[in-house]
KOLGU-4560 file (N, C-alpha, C; in nm, 3 decimals, padded with zeros to 5 digits):
<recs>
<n_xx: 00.944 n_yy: -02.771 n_zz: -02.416 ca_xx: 00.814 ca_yy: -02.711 ca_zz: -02.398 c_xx: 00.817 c_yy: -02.633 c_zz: -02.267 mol: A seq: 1 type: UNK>
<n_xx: 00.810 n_yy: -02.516 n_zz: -02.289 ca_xx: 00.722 ca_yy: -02.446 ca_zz: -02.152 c_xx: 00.611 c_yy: -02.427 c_zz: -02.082 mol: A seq: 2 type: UNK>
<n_xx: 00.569 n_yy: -02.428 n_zz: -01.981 ca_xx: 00.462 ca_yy: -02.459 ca_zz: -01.869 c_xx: 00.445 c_yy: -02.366 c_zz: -01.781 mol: A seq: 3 type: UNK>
<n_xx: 00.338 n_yy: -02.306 n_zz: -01.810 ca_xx: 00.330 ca_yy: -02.206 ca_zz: -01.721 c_xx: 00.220 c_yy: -02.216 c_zz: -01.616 mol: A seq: 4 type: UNK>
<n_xx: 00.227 n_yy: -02.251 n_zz: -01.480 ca_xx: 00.114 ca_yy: -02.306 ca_zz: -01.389 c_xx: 00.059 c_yy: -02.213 c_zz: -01.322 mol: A seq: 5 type: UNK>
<n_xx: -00.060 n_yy: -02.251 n_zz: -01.293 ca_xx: -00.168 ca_yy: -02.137 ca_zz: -01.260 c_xx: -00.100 c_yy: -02.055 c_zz: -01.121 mol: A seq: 6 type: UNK>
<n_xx: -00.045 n_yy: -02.092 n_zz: -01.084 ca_xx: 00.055 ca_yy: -02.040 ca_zz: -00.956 c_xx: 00.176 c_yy: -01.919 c_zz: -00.989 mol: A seq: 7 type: UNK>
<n_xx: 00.190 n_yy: -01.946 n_zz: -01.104 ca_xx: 00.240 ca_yy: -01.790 ca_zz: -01.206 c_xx: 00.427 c_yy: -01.931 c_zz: -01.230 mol: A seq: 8 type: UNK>
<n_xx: 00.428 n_yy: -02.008 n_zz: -01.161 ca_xx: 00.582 ca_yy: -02.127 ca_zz: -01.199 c_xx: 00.543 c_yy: -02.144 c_zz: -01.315 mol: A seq: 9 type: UNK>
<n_xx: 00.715 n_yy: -02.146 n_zz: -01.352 ca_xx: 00.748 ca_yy: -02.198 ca_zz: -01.534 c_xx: 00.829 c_yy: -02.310 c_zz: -01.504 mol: A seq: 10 type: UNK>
<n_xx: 00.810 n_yy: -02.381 n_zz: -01.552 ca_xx: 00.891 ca_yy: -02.506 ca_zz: -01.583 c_xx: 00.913 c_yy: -02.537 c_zz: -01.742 mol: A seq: 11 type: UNK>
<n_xx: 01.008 n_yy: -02.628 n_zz: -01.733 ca_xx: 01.034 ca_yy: -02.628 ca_zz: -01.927 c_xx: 01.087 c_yy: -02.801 c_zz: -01.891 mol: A seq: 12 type: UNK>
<n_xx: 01.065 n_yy: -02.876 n_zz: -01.995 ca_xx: 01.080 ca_yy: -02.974 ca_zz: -02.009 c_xx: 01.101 c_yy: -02.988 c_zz: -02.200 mol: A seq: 13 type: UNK>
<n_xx: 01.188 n_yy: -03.094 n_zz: -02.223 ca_xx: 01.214 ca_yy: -03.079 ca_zz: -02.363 c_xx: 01.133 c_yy: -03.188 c_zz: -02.432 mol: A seq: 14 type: UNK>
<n_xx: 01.120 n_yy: -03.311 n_zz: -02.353 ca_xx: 01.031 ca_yy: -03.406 ca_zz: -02.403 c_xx: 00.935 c_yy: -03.428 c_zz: -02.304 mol: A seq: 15 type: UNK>
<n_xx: 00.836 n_yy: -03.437 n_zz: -02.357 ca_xx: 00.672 ca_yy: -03.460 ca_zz: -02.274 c_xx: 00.688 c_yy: -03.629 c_zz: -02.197 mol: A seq: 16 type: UNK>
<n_xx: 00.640 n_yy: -03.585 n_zz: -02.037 ca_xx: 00.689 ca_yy: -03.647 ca_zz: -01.945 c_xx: 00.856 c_yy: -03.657 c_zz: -01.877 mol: A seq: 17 type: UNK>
<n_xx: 00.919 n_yy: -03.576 n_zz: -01.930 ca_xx: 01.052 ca_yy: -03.564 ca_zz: -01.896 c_xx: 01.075 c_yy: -03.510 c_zz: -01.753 mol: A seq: 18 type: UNK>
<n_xx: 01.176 n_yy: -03.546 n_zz: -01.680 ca_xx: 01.177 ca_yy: -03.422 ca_zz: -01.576 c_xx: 01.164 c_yy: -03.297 c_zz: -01.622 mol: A seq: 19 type: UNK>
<n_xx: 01.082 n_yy: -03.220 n_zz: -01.529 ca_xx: 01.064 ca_yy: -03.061 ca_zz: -01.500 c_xx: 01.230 c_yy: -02.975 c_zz: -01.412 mol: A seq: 20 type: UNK>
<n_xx: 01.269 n_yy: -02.896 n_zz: -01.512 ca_xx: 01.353 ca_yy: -02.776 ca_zz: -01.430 c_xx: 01.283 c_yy: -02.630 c_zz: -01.412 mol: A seq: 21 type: UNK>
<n_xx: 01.374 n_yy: -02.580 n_zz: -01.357 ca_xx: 01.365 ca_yy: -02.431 ca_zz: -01.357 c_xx: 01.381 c_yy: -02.336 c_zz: -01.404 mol: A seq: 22 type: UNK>
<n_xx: 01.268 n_yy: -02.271 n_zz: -01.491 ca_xx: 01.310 ca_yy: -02.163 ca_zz: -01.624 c_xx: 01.246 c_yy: -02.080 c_zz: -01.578 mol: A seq: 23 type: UNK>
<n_xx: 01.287 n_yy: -01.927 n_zz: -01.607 ca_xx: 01.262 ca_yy: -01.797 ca_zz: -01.607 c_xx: 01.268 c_yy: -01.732 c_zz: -01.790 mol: A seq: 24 type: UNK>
<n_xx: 01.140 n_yy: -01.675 n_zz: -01.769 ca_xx: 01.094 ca_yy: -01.681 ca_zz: -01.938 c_xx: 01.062 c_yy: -01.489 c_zz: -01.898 mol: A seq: 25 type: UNK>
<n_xx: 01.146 n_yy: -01.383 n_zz: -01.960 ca_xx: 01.102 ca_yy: -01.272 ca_zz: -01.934 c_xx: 01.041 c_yy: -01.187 c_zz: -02.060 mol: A seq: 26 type: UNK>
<n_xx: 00.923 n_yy: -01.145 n_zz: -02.071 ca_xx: 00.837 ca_yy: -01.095 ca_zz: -02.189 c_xx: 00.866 c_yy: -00.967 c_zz: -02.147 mol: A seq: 27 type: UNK>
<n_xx: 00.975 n_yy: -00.919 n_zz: -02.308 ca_xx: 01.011 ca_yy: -00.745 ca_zz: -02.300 c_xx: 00.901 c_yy: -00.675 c_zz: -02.357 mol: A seq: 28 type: UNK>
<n_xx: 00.885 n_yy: -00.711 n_zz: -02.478 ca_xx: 00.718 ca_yy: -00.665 ca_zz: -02.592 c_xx: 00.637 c_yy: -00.800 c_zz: -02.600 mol: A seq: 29 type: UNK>
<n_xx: 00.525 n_yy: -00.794 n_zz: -02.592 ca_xx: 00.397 ca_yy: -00.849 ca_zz: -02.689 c_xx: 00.348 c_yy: -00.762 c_zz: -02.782 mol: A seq: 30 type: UNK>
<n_xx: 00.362 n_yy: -00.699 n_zz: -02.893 ca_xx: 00.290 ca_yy: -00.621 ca_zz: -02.937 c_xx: 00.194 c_yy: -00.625 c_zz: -03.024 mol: A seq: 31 type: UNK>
<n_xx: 00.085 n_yy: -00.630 n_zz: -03.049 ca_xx: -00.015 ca_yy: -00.705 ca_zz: -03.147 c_xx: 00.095 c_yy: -00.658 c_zz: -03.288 mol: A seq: 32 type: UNK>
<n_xx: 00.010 n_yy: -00.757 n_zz: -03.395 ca_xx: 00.076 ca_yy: -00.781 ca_zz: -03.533 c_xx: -00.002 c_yy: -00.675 c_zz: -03.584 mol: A seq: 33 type: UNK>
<n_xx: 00.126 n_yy: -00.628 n_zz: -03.719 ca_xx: 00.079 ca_yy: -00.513 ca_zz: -03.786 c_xx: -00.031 c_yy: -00.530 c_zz: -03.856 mol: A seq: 34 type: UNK>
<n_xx: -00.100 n_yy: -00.432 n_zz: -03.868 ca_xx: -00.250 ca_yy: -00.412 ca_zz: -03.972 c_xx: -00.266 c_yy: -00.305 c_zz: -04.061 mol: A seq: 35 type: UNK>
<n_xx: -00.357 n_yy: -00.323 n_zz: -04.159 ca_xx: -00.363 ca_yy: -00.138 ca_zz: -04.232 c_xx: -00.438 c_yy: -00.224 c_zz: -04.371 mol: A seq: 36 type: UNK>
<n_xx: -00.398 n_yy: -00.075 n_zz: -04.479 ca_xx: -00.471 ca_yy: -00.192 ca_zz: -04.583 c_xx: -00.416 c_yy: -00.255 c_zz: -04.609 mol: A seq: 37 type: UNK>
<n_xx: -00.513 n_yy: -00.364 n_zz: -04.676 ca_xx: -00.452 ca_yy: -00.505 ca_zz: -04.767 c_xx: -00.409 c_yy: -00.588 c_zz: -04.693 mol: A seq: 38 type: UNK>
<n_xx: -00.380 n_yy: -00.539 n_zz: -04.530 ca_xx: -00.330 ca_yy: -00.603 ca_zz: -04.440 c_xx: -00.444 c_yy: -00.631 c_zz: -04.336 mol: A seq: 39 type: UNK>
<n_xx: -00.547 n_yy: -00.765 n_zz: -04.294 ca_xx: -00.609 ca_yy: -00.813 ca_zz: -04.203 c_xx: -00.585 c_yy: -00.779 c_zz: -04.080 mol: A seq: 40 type: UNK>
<n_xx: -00.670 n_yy: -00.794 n_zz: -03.984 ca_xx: -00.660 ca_yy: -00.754 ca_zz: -03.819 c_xx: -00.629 c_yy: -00.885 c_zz: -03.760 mol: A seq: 41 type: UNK>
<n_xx: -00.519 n_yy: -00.927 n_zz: -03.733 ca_xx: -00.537 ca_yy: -01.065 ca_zz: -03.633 c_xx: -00.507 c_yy: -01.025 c_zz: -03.479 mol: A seq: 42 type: UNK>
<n_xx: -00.632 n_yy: -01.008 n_zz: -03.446 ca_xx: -00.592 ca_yy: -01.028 ca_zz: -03.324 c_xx: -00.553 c_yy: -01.126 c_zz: -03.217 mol: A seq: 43 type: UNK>
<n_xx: -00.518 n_yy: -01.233 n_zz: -03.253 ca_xx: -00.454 ca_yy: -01.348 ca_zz: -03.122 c_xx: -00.317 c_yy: -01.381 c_zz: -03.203 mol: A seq: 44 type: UNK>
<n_xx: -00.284 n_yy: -01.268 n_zz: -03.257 ca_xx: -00.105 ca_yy: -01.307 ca_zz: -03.323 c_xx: -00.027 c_yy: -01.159 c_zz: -03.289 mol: A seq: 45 type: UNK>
<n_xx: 00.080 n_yy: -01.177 n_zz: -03.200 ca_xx: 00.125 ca_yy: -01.098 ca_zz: -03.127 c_xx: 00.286 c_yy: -01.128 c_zz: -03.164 mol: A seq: 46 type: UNK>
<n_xx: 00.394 n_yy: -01.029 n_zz: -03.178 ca_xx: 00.548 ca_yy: -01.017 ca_zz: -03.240 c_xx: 00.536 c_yy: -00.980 c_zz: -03.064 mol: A seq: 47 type: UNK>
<n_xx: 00.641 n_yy: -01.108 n_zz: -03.010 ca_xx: 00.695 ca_yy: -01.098 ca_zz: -02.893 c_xx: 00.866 c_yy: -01.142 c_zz: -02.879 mol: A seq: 48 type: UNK>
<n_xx: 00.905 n_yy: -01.053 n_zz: -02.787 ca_xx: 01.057 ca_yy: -01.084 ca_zz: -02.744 c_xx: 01.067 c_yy: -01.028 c_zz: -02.614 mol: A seq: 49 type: UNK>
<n_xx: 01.176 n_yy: -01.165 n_zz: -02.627 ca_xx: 01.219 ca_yy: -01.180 ca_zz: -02.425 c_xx: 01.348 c_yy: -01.215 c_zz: -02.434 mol: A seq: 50 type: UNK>
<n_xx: 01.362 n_yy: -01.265 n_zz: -02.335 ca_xx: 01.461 ca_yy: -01.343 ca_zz: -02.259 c_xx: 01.448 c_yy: -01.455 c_zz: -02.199 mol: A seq: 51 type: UNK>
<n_xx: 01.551 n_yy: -01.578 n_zz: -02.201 ca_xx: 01.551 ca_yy: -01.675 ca_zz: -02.104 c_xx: 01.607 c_yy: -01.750 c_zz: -02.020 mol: A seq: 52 type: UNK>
<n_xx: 01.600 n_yy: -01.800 n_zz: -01.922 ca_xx: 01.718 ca_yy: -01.847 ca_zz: -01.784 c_xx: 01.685 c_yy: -01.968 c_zz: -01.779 mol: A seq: 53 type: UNK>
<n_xx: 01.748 n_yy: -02.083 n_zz: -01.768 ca_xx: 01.694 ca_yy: -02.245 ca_zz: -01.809 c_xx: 01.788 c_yy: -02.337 c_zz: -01.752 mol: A seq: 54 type: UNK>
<n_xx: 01.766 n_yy: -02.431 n_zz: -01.655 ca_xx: 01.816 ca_yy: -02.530 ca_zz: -01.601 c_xx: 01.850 c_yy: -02.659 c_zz: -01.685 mol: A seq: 55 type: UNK>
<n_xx: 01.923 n_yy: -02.699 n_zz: -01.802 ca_xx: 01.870 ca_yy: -02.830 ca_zz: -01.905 c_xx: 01.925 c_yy: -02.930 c_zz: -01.859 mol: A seq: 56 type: UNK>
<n_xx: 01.905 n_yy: -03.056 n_zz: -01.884 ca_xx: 01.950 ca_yy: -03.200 ca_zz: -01.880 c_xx: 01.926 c_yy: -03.289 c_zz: -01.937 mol: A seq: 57 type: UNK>
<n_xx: 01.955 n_yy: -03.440 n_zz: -01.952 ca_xx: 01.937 ca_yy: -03.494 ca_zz: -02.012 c_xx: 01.777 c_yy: -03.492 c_zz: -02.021 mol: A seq: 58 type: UNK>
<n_xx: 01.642 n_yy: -03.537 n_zz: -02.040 ca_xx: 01.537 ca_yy: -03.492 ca_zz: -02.083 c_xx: 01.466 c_yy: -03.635 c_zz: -02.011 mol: A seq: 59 type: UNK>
<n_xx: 01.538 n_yy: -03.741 n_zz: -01.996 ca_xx: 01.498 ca_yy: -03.898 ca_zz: -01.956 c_xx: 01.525 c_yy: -03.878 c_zz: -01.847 mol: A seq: 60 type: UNK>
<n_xx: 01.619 n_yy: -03.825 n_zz: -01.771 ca_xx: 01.700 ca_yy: -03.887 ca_zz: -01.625 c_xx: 01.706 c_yy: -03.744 c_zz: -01.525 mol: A seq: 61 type: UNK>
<n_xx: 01.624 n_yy: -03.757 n_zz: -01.476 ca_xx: 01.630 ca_yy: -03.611 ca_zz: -01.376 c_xx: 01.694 c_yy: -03.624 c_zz: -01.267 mol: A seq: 62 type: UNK>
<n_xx: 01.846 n_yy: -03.723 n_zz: -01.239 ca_xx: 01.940 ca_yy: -03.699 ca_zz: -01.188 c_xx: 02.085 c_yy: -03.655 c_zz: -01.288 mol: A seq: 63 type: UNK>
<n_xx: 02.056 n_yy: -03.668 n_zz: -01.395 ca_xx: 02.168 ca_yy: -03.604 ca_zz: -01.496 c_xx: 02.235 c_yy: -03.493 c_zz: -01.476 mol: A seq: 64 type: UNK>
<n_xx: 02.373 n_yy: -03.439 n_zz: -01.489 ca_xx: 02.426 ca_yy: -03.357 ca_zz: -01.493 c_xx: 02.356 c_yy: -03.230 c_zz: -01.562 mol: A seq: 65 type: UNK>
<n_xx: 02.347 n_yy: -03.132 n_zz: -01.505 ca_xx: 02.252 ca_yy: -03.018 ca_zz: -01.540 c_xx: 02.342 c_yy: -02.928 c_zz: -01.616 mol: A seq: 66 type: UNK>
<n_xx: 02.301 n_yy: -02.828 n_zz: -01.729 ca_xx: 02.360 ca_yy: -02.687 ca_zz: -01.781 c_xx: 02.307 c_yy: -02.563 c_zz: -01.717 mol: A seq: 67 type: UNK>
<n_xx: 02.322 n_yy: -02.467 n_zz: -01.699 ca_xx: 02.270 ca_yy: -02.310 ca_zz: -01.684 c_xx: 02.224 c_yy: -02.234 c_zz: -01.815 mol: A seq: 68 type: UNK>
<n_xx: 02.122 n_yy: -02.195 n_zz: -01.881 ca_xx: 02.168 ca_yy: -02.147 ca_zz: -02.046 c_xx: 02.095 c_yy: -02.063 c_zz: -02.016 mol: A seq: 69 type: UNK>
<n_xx: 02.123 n_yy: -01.918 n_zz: -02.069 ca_xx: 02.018 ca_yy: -01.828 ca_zz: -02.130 c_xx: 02.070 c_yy: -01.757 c_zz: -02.275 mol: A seq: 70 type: UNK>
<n_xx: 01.972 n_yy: -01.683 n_zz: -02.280 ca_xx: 01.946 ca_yy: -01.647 ca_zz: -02.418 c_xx: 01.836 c_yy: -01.564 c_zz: -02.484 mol: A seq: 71 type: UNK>
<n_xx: 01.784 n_yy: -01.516 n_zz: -02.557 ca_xx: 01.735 ca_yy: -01.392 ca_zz: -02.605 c_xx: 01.635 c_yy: -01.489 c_zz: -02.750 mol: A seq: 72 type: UNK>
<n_xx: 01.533 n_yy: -01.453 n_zz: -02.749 ca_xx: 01.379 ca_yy: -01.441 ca_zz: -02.874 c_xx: 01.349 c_yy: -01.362 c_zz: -02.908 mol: A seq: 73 type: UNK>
<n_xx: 01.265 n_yy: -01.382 n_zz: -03.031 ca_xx: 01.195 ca_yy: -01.271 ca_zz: -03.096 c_xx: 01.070 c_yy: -01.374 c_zz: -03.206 mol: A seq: 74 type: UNK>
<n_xx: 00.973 n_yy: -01.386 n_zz: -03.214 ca_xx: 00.930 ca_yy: -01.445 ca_zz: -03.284 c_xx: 00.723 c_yy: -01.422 c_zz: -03.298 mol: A seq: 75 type: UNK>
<n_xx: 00.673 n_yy: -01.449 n_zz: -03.351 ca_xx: 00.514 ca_yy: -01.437 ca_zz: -03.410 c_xx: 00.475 c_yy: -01.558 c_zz: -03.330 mol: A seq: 76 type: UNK>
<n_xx: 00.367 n_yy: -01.545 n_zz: -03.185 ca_xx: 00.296 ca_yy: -01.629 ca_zz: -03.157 c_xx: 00.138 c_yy: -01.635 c_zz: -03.169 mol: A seq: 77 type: UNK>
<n_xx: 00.090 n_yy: -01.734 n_zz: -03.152 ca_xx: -00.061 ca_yy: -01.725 ca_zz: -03.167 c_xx: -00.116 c_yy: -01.734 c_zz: -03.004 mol: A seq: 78 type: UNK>
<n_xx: -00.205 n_yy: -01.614 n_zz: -02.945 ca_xx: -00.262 ca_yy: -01.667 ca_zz: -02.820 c_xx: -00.379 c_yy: -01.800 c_zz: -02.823 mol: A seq: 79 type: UNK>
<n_xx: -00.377 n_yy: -01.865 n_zz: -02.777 ca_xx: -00.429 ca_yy: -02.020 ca_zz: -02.751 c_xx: -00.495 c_yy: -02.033 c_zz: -02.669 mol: A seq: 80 type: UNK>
<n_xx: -00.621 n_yy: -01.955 n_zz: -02.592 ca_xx: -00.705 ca_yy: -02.003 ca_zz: -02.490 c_xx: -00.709 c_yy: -02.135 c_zz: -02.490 mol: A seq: 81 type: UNK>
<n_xx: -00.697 n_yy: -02.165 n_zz: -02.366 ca_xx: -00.754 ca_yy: -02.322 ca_zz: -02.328 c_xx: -00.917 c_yy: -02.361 c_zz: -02.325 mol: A seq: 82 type: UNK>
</recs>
């Protein structure tokens, strides 16, 4: 899961309550989802792709031997006001 704190920090954790690392999450497009006829307006569903930079470890033990990973998305999210 990613976490994004009102301070603009990302953290990612894989299981809830796990230690927190250090991720860099970079948004290339948000672009709203296609519309027209026959086709609805959604507006809080957006085709986004990025990039990502991620510290991982074991998910229990936040002295565990750490990885470096990044890697590349593309996928349909829903915006989620809190």
């Amino acid at each position: 899961m990613l976490v994004k704190e009102a301070d603009g920090t990302k953290n990612m954790t894989a299981v809830a309550g796990g230690p927190s690392r250090p991720c860099k999450v970079e948004i290339e497009a948000a672009d709203p989802a296609p519309h027209g006829p026959g086709v609805p307006e959604r507006p809080h569903v957006r085709l986004v792709r990025g990039r990502f930079e991620a510290t991982v470890g074991l998910p229990d033990d936040a002295s565990s031997p750490t990885r470096f990973i990044r890697g590349a998305f593309a996928g349909t999210f829903i915006d989620m006001p809190r």
